[in-house]
One Martini backbone bead per residue (centre of mass of N, CA, C, O) as a GRO file, in nm:
protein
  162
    1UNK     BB    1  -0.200  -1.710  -1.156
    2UNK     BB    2  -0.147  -1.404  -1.228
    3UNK     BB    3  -0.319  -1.154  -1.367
    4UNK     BB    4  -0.451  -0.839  -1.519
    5UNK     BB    5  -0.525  -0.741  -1.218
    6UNK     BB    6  -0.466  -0.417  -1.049
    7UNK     BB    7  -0.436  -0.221  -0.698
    8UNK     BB    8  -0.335   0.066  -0.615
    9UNK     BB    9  -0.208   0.139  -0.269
   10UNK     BB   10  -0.239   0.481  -0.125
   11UNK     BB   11  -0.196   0.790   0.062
   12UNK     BB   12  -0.121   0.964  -0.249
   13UNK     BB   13  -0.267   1.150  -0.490
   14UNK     BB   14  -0.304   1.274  -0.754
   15UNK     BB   15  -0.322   1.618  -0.715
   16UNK     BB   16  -0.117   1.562  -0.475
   17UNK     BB   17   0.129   1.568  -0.336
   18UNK     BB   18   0.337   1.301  -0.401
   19UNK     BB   19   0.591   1.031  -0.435
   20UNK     BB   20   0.386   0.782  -0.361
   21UNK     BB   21   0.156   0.885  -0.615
   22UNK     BB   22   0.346   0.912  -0.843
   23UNK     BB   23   0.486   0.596  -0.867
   24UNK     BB   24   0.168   0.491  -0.886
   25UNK     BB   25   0.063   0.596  -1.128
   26UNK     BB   26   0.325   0.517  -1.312
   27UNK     BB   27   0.281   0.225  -1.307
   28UNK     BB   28   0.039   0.209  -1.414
   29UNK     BB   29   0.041   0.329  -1.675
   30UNK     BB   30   0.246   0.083  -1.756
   31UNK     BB   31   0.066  -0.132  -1.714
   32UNK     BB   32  -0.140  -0.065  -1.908
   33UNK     BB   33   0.048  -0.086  -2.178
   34UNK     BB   34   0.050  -0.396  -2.146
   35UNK     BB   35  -0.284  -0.478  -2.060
   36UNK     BB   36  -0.373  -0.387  -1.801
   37UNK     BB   37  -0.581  -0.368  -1.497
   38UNK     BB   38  -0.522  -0.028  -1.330
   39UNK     BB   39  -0.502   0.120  -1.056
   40UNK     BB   40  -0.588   0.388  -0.813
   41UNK     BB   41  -0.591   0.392  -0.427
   42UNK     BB   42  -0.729   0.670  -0.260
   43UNK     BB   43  -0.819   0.958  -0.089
   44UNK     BB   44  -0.755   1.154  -0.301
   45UNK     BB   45  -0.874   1.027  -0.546
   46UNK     BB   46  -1.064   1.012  -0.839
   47UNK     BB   47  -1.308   0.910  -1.003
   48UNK     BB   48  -1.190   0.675  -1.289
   49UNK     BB   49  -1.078   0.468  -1.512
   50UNK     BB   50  -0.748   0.489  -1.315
   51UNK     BB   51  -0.948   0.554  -1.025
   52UNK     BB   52  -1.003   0.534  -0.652
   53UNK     BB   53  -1.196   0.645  -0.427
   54UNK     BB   54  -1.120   0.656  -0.065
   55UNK     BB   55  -1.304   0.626   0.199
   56UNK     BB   56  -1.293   0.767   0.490
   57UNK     BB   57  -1.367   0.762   0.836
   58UNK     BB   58  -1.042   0.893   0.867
   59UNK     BB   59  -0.803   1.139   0.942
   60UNK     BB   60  -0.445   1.180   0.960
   61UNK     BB   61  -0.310   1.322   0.688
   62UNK     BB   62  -0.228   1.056   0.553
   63UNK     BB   63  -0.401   0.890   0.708
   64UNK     BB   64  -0.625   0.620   0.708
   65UNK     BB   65  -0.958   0.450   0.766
   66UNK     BB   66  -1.067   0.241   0.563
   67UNK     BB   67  -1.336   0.038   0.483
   68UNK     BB   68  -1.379  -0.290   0.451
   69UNK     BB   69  -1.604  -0.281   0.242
   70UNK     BB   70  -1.454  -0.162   0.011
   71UNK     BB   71  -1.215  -0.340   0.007
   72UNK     BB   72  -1.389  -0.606  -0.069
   73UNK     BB   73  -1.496  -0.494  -0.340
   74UNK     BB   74  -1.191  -0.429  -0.461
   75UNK     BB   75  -1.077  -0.692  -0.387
   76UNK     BB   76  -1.252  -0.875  -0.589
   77UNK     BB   77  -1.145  -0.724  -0.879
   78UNK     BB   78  -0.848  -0.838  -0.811
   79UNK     BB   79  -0.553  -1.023  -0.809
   80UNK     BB   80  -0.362  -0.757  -0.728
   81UNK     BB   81  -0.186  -0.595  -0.464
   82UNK     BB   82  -0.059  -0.289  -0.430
   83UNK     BB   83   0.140  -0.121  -0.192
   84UNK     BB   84   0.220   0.181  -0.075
   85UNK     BB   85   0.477   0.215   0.201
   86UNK     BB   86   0.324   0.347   0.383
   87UNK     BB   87   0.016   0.307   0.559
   88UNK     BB   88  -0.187   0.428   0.771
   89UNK     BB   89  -0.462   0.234   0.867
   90UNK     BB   90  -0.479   0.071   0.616
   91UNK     BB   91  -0.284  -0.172   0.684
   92UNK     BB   92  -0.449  -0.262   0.913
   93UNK     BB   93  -0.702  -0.316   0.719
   94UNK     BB   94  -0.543  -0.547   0.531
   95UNK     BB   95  -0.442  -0.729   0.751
   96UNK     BB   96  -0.713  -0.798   0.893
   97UNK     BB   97  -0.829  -0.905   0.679
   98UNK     BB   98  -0.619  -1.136   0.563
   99UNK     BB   99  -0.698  -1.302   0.841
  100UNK     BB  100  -0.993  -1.300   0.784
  101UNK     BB  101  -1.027  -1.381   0.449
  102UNK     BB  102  -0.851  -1.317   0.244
  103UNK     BB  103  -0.596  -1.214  -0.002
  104UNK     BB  104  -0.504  -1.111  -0.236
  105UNK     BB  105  -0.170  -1.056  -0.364
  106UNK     BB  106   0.127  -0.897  -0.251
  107UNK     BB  107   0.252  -0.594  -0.328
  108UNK     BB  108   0.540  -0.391  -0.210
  109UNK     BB  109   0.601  -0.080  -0.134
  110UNK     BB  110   0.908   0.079   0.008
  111UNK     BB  111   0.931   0.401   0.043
  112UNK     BB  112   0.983   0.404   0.396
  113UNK     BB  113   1.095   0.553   0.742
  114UNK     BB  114   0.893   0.648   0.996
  115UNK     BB  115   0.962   0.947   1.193
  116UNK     BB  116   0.943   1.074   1.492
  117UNK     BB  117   0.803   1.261   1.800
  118UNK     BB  118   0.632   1.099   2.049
  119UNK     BB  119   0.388   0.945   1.980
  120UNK     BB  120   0.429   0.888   1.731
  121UNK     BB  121   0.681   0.698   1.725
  122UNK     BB  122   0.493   0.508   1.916
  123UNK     BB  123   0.317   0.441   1.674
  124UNK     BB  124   0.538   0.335   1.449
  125UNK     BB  125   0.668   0.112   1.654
  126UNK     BB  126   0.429  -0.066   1.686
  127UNK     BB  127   0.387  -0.105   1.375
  128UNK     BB  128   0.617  -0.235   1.335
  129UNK     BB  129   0.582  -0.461   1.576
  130UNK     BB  130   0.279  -0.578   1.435
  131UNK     BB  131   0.212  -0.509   1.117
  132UNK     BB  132   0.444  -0.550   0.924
  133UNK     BB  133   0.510  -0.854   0.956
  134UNK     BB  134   0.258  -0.968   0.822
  135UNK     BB  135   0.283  -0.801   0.540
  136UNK     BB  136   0.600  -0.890   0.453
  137UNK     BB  137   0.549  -1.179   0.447
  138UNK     BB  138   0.308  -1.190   0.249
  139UNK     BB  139   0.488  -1.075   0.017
  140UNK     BB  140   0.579  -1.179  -0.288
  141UNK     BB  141   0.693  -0.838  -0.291
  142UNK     BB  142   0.980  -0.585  -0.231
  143UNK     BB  143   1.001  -0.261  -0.282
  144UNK     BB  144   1.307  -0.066  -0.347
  145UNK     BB  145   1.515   0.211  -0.381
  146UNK     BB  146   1.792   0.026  -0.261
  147UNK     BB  147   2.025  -0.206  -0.119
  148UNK     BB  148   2.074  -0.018   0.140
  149UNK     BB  149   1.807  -0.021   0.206
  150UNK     BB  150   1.721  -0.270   0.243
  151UNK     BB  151   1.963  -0.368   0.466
  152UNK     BB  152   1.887  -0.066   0.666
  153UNK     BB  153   1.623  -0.101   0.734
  154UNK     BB  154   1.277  -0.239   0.832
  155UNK     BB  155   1.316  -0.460   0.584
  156UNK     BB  156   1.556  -0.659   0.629
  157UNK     BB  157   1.417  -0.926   0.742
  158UNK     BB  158   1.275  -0.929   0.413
  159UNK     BB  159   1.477  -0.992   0.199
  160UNK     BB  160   1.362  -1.273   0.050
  161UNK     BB  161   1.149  -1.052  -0.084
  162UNK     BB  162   1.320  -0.823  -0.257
   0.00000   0.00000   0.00000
């Protein structure tokens, strides 16, 4: 049975502008409001209440290359990892952790799928097809904001979890 305590964990959380950090925030607010304990873990964040800075050793935009034993001190304190996807850098060693360690269960939030053009584009290809499948076949649960994404994105193969 999962407990209640979750940290969800973002690419960019309030006060950077944000709409997956606005969702992540969000939610979690409204998960306190229930009883739970609630985090939002973000290298952006401020350390306060119900939010965690994650130090990162790496940033290129919004991507972040957390250490490891950051996340391994964070996520022994919590039940349930919400991650809100994509998380570029991130994904890669929570990915990691979770096949060397095992880690609590996991809610993915889809909030898109993202493109660009030149190495980028080939850089989001690579994690598409190596990290992507690992995290979401993994997820006990996968929200995505319409059935329609559901159907057409890149999480299209995971609907038995969304």
């Amino acid at each position: 049975m999962v407990g209640k305590r979750g940290v969800h964990v973002v690419c960019v959380a309030p006060p950077t502008i944000g709409g997956m950090g606005v969702v992540a925030r969000t939610e979690g607010s409204e998960l306190r409001k229930r009883g739970w304990k609630a985090v939002l873990a973000s290298p952006w964040s401020s350390d306060t209440d119900d939010s965690v800075r994650l130090a990162s050793w790496f940033s290129c935009g919004y991507a972040s290359l957390v250490s490891p034993f950051q996340f391994l001190k964070l996520f022994g304190s919590y039940d349930l990892i919400h991650l809100h996807y994509p998380f570029y850098g991130t994904a890669e060693m929570i990915a990691l952790l979770d096949q060397c360690v095992g880690l609590p269960p996991m809610v993915v939030t889809a909030h898109m799928d993202a493109h660009a053009v030149g190495w980028k584009e080939q850089a989001f290809e690579c994690h598409r097809r190596w990290i992507q499948p690992h995290l979401l076949s993994r997820a006990k649960i996968i929200l995505v904001s319409s059935l329609d994404y559901a159907a057409n994105s890149s999480y299209a193969p995971y609907r038995s979890n969304i």
